[in-house]
N, CA, C and O of each residue as an XYZ file, in Angstrom:
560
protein
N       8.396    -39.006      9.838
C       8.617    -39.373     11.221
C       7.643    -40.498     11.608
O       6.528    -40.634     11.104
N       8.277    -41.443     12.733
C       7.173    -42.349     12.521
C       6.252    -42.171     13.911
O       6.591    -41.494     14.882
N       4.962    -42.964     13.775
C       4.129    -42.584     14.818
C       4.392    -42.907     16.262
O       4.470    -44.011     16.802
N       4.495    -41.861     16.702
C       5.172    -42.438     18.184
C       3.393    -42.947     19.196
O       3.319    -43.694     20.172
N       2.371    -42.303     18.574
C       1.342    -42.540     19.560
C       0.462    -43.612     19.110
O      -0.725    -43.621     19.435
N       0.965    -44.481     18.404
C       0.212    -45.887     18.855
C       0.342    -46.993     19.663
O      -0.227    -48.082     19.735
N       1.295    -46.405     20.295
C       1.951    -47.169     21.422
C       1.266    -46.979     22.663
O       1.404    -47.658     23.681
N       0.387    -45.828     22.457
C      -0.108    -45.691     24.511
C      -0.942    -46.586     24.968
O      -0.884    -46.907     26.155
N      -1.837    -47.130     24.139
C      -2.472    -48.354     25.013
C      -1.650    -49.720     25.462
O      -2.094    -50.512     26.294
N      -0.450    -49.863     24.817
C       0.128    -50.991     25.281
C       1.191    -49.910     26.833
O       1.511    -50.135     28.000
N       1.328    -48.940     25.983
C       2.393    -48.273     27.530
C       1.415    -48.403     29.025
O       1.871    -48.692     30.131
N       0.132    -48.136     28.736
C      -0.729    -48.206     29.450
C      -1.130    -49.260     30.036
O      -1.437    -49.243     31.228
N      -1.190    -50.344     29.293
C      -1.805    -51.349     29.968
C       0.110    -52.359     30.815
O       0.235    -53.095     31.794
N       1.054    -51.884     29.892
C       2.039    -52.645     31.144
C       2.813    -51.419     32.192
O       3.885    -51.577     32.776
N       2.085    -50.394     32.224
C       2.649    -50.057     33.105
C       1.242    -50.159     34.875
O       1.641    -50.149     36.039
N      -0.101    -50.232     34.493
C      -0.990    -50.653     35.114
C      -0.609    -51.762     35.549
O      -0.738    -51.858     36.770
N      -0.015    -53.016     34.832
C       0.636    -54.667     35.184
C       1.633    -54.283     36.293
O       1.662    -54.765     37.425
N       2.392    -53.401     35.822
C       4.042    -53.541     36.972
C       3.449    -52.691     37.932
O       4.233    -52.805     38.873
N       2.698    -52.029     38.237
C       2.469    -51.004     39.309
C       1.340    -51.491     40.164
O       1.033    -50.859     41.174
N       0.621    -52.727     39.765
C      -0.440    -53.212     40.371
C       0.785    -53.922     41.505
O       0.561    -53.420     42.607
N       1.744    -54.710     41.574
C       2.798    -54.952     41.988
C       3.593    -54.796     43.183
O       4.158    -55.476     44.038
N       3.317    -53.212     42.755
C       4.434    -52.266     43.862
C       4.238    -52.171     45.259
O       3.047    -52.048     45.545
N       5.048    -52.188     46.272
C       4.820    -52.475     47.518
C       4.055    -50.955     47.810
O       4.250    -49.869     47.264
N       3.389    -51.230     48.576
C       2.481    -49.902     49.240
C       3.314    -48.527     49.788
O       2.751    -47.445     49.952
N       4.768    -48.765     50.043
C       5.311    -48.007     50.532
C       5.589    -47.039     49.743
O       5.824    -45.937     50.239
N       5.628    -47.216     48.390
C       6.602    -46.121     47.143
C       5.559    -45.094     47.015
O       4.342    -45.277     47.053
N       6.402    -43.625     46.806
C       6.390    -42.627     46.746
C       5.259    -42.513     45.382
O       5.312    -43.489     44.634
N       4.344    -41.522     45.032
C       3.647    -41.552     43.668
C       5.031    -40.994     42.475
O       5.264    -41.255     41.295
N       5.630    -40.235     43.387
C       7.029    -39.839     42.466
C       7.817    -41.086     42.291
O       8.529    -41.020     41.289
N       7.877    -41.758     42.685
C       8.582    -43.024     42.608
C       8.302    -44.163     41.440
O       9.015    -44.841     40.701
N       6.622    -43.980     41.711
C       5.657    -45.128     40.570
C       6.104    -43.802     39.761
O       7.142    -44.357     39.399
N       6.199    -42.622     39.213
C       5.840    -42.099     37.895
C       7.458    -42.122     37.586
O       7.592    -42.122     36.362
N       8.525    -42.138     38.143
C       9.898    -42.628     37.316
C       9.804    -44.370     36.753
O      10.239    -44.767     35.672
N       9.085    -45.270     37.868
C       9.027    -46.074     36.508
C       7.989    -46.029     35.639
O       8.457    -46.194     34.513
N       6.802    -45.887     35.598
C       6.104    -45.173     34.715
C       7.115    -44.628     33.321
O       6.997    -44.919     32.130
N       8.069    -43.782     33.975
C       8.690    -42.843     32.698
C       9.743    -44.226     31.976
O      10.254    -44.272     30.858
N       9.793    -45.183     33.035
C      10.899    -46.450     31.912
C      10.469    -47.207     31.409
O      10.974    -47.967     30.583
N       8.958    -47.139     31.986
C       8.129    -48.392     30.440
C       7.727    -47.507     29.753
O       7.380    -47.799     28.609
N       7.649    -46.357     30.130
C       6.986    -45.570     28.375
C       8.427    -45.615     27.578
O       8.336    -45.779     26.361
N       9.281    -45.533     27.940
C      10.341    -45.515     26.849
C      10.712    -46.455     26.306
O      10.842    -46.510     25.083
N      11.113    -47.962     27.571
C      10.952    -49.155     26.760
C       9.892    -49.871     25.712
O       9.925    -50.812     24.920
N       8.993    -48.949     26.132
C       7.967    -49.188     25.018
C       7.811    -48.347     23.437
O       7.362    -48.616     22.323
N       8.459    -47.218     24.097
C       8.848    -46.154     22.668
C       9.704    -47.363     21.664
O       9.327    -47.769     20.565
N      11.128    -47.833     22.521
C      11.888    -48.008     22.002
C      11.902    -49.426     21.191
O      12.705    -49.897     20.386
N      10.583    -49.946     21.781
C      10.224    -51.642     20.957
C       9.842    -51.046     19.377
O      10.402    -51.127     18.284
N       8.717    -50.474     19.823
C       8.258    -49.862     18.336
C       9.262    -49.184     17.506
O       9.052    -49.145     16.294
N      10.470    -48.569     18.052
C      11.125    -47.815     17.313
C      11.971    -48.921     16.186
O      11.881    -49.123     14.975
N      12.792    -49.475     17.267
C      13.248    -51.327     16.716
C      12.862    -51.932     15.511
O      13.408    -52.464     14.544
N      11.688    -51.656     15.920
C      10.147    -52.381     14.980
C       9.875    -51.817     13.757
O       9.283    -52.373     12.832
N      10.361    -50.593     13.772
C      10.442    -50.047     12.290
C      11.923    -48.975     12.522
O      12.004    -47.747     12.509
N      12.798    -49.851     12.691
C      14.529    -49.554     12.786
C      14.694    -49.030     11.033
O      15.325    -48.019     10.722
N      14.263    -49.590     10.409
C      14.703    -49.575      8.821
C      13.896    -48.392      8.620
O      14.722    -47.511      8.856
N      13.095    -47.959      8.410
C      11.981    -46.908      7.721
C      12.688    -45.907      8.436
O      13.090    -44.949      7.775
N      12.967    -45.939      9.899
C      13.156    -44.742     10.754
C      14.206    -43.656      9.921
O      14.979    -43.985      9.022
N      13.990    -42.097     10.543
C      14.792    -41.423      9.487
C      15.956    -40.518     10.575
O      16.286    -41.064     11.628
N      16.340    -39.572     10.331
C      17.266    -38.813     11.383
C      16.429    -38.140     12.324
O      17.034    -37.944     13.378
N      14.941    -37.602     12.322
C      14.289    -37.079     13.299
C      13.775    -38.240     14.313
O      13.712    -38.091     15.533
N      13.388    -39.526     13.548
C      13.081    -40.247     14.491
C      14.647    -40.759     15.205
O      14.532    -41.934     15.553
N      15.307    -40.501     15.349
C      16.734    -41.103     15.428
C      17.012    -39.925     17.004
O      17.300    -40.288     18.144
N      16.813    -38.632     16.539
C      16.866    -37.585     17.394
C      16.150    -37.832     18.825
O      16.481    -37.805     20.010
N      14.830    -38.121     17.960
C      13.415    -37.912     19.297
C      14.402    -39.062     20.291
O      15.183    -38.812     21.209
N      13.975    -40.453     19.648
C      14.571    -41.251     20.353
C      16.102    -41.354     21.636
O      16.282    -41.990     22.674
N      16.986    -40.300     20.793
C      17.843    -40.459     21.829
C      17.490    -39.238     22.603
O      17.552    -39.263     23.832
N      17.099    -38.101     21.912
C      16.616    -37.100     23.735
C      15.826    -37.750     23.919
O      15.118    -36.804     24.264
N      14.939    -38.891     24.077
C      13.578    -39.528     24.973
C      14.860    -40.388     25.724
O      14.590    -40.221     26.913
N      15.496    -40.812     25.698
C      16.522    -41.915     26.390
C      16.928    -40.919     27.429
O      16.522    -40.650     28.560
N      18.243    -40.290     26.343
C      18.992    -39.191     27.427
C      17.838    -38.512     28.788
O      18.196    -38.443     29.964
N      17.109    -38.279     28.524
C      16.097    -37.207     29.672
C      15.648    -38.544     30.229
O      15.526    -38.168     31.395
N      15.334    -39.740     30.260
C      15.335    -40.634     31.325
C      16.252    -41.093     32.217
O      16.097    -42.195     32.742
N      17.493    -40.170     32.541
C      18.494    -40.694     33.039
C      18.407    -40.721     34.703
O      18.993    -41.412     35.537
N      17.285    -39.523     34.826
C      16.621    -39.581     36.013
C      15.991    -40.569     37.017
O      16.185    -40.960     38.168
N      14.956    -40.814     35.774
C      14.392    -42.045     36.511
C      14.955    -43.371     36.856
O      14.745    -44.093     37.831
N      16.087    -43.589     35.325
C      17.073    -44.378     35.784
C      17.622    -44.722     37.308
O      17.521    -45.720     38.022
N      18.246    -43.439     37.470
C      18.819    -43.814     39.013
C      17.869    -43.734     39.834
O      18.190    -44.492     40.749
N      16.704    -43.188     40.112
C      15.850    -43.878     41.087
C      15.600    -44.505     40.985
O      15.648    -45.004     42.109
N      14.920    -45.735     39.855
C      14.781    -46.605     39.821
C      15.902    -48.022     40.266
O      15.764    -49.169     40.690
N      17.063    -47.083     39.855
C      17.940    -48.146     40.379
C      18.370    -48.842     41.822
O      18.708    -49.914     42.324
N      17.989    -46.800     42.261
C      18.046    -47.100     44.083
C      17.024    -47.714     44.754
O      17.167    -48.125     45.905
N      15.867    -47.826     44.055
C      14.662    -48.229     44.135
C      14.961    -50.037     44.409
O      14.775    -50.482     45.542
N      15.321    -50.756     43.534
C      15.802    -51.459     42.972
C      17.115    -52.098     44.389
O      17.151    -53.240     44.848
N      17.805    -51.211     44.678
C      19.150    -51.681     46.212
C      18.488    -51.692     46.818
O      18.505    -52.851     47.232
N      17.559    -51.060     47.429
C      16.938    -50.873     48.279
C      15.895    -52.038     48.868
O      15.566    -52.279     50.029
N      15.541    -52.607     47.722
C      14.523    -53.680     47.603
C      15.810    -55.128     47.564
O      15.516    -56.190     47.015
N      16.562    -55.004     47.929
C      17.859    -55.843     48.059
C      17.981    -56.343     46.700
O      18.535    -57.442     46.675
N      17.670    -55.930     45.657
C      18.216    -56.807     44.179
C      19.230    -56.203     43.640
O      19.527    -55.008     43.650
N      19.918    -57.400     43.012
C      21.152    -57.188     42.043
C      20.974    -56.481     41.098
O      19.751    -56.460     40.959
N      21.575    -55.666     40.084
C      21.183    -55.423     39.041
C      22.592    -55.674     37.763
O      23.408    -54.795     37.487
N      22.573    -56.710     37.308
C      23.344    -57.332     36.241
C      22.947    -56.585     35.277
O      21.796    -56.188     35.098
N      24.200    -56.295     34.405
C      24.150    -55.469     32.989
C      24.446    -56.758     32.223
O      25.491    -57.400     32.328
N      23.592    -57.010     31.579
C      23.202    -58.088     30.704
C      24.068    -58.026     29.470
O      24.013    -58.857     28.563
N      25.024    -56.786     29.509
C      26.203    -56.520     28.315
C      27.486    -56.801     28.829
O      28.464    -57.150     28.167
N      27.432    -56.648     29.915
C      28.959    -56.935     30.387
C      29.438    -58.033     29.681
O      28.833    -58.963     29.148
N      31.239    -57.644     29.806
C      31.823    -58.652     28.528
C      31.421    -58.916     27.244
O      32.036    -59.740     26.567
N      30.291    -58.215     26.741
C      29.768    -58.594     25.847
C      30.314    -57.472     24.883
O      30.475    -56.317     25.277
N      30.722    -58.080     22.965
C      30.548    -56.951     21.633
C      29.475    -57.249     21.281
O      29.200    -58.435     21.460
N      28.729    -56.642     20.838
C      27.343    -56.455     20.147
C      27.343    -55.823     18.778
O      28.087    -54.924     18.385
N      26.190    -56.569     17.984
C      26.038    -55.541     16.698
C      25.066    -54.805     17.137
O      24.592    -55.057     18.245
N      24.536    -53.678     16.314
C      23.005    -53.011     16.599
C      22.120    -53.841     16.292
O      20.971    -53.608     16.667
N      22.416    -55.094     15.491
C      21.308    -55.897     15.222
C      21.082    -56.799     16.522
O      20.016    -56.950     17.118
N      22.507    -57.450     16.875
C      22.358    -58.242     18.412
C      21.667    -57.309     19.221
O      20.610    -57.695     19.721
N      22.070    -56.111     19.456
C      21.376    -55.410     20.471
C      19.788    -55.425     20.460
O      19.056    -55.322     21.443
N      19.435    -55.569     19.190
C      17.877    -55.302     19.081
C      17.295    -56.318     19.330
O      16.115    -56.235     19.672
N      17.915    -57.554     19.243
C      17.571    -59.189     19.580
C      17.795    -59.465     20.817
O      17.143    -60.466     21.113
N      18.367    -59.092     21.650
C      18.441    -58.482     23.135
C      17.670    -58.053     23.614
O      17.414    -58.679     24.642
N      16.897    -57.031     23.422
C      16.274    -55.692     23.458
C      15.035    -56.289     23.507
O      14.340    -56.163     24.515
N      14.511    -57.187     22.157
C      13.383    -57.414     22.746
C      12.612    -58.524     23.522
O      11.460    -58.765     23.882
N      14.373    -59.298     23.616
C      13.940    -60.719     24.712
C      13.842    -60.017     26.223
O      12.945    -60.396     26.976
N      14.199    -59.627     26.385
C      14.123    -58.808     27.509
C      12.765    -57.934     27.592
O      12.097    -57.966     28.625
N      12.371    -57.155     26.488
C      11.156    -56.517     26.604
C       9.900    -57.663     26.874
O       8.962    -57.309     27.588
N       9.906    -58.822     26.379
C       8.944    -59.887     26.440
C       9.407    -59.983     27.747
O       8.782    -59.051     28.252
N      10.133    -60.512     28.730
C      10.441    -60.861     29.449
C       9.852    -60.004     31.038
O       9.779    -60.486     32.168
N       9.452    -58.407     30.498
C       8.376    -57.773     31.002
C       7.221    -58.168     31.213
O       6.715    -58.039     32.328
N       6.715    -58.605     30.415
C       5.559    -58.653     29.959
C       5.229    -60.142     30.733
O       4.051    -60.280     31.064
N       5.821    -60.861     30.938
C       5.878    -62.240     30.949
C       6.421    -62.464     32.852
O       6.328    -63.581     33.361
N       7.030    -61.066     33.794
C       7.234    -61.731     34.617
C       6.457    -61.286     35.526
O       5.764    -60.408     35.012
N       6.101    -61.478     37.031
C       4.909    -61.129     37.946
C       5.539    -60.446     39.211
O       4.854    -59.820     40.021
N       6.792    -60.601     39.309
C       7.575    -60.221     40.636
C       7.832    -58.480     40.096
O       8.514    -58.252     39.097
N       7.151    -57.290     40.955
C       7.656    -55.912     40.544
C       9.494    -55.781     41.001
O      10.124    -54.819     40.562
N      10.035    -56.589     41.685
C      11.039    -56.360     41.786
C      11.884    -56.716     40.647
O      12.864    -56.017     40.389
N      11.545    -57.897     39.835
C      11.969    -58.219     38.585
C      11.865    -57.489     37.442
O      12.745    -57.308     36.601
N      10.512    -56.989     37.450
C      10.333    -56.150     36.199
C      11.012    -54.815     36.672
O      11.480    -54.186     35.723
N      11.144    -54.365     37.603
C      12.355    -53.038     37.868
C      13.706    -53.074     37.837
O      14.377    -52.077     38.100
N      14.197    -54.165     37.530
C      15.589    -54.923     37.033
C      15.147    -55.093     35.832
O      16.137    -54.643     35.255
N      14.316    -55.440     34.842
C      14.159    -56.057     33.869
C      14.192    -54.287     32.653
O      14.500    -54.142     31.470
N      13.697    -53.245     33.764
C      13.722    -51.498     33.054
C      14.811    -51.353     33.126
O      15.298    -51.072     32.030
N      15.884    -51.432     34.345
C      17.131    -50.713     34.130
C      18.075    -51.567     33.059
O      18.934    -51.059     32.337
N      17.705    -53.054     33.119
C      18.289    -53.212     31.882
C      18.122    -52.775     30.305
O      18.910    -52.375     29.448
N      16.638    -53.061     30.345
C      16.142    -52.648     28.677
C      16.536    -50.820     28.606
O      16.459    -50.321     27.484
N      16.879    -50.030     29.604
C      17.326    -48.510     29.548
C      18.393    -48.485     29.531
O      18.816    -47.528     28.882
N      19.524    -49.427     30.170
C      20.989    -49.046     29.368
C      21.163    -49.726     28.810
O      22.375    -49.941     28.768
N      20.150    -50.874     27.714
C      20.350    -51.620     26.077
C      20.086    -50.093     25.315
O      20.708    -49.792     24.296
N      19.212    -49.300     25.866
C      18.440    -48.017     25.168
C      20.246    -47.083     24.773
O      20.851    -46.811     23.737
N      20.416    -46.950     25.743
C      21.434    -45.765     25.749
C      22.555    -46.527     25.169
O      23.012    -45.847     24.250
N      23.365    -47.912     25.323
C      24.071    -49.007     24.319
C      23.738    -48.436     22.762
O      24.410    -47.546     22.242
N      22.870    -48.934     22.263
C      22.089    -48.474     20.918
C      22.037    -47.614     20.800
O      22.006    -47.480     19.577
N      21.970    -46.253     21.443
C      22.230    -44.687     20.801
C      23.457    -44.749     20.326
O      23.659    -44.565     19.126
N      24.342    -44.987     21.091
C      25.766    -44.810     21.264
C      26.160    -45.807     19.958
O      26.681    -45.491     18.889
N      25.668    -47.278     20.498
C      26.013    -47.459     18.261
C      25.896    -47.739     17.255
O      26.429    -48.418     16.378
N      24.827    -46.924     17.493
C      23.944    -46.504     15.919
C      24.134    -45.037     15.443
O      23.556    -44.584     14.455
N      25.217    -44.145     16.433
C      24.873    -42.569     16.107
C      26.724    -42.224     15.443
O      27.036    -41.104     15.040
């Protein structure tokens, strides 16, 4: 199985980035659903990252870590209307391989990392979370 915990100092340090961000008004329940979509988009870089080695348990973890974010998903999403932004599925119209998807997956994950507006990077989770749940679906 591969190591899922060398990832917490980077989960850590971009989820400190997007939450430094957040308008004063949000709920602490609110910051810890996105909280719960960069730890996964961040599970799911590393997972990517060693896609080949990975075996059927890491295959498992990964999609119950997706599936059980479906929560935060939609708050985040309402989170997200609320704050008047669009949220474009960056797949629409689109066929994909699992390999396109992963070349997707992590222009978009940089694209975290890289933008300063929290309203962007909370569009930038609900996308990289249904590339997440895309890629369960076909790779399983």
């Amino acid at each position: 199985m591969l190591d899922y915990t060398r990832h917490v100092d980077e989960v850590k340090s971009i989820q400190t980035s997007v939450l430094t961000g957040a308008p004063d008004w949000l709920e602490p329940s609110t910051l810890g659903h996105v909280r719960c979509l960069i730890r996964l988009s961040v599970e799911f870089s590393y997972f990517l990252a060693d896609f080949d080695s990975a075996g059927n348990e890491d295959f498992d973890y990964l999609a119950g870590s997706v599936f059980a974010g479906t929560e935060s998903f939609q708050l985040v999403a309402m989170l997200v209307s609320v704050m008047g932004c669009e949220t474009p599925n960056p797949l629409v119209g689109k066929q994909v391989s699992a390999k396109q998807m992963k070349d997707i997956f992590l222009r978009a994950y940089r694209e975290l990392a890289d933008s300063e507006s929290f309203k962007n990077r909370c569009q930038l989770l609900l996308d990289l979370f249904r590339m997440q749940v895309v890629f369960v679906g076909l790779t399983r």
